[in-house]
C-alpha positions in Angstrom: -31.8 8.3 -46.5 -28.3 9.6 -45.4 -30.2 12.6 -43.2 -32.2 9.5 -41.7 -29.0 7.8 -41.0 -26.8 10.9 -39.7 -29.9 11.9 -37.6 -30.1 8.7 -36.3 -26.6 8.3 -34.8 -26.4 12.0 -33.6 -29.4 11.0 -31.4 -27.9 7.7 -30.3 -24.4 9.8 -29.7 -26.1 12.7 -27.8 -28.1 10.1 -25.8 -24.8 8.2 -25.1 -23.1 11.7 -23.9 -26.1 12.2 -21.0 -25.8 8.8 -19.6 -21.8 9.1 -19.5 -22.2 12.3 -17.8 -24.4 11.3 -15.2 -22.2 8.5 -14.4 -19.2 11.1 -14.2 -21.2 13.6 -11.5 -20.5 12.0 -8.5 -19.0 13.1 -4.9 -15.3 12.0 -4.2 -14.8 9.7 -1.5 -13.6 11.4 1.9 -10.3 9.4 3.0 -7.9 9.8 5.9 -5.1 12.7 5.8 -7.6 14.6 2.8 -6.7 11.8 0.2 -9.7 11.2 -2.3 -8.3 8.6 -4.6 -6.9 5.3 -3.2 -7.6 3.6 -6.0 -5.0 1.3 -8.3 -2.1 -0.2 -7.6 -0.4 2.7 -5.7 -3.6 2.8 -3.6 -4.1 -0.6 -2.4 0.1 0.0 -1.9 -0.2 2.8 0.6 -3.7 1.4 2.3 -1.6 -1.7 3.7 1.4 0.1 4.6 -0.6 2.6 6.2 -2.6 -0.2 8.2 0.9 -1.9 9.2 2.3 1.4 10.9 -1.1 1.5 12.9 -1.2 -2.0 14.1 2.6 -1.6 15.1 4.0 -1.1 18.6 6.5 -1.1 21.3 10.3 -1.1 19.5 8.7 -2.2 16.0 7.3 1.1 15.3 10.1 2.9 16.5 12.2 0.7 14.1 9.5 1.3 11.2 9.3 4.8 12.1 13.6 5.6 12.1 14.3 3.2 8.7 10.7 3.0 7.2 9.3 -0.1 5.7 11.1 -3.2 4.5 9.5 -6.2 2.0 11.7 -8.5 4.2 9.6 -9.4 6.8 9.6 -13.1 7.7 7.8 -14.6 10.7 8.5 -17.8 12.6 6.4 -20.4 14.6 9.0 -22.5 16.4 7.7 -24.5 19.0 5.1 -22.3 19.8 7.5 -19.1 19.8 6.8 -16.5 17.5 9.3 -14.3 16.1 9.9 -12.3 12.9 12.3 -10.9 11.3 13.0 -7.5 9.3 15.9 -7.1 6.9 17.4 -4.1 5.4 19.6 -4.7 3.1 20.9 -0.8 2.6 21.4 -0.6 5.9 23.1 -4.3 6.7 20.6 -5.1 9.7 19.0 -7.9 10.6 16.1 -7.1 13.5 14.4 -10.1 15.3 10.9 -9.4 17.1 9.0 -11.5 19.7 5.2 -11.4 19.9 5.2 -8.2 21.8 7.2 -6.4 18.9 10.4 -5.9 21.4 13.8 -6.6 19.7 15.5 -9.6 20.7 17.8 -9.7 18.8 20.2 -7.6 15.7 22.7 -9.1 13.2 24.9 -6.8 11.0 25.6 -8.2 7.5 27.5 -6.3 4.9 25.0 -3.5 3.5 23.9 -4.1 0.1 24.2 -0.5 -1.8 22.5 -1.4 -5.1 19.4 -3.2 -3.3 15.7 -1.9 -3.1 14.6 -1.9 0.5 
């Protein structure tokens, strides 16, 4: 009776094993810049920072490119004008964008040292 049994569930774990491994053989994904894993947190992180620098232009990717990214972006509809803003707080800058992504304006606040850009 016990060989029945331990038969039994060496069959059912063996059997398990192949179906796991087949699972496990696959191909990477090919991504952009020879990444193969964008998967997670940290993936879906760097995907939509990566596709904000590419959809950037005129003085907000040179901005983007010199300080680097900033969770402080805010973007107004006032009266049909469009602006946005960028913070950093490290740096104590303000940057206001039109439409176009051209600077219209820059405030200077006291930089923030212990703040996470």
């Amino acid at each position: 009776m016990k060989r029945a049994i331990l038969l039994g569930l060496g069959l059912i774990f063996l059997l398990g094993t192949h179906v796991f491994a087949e699972r496990l053989n696959y191909q990477p994904r090919n991504y952009p810049d020879g990444l193969k894993n964008w998967r997670g947190k940290k993936g879906r992180k760097y995907v939509r920072r990566l596709s904000l620098r590419q959809n950037l232009k005129n003085d907000k990717l040179m901005i983007y490119d010199l300080l680097g990214y900033t969770p402080h972006r805010l973007r107004f509809n006032v009266g049909g004008k469009k602006t946005e803003r960028w913070k950093y707080y490290s740096e104590g800058i303000e940057f206001v964008f039109d439409e176009e992504g051209y600077v219209i304006a820059t405030h200077n606040f006291p930089p923030e040292g212990n703040h996470i850009d």
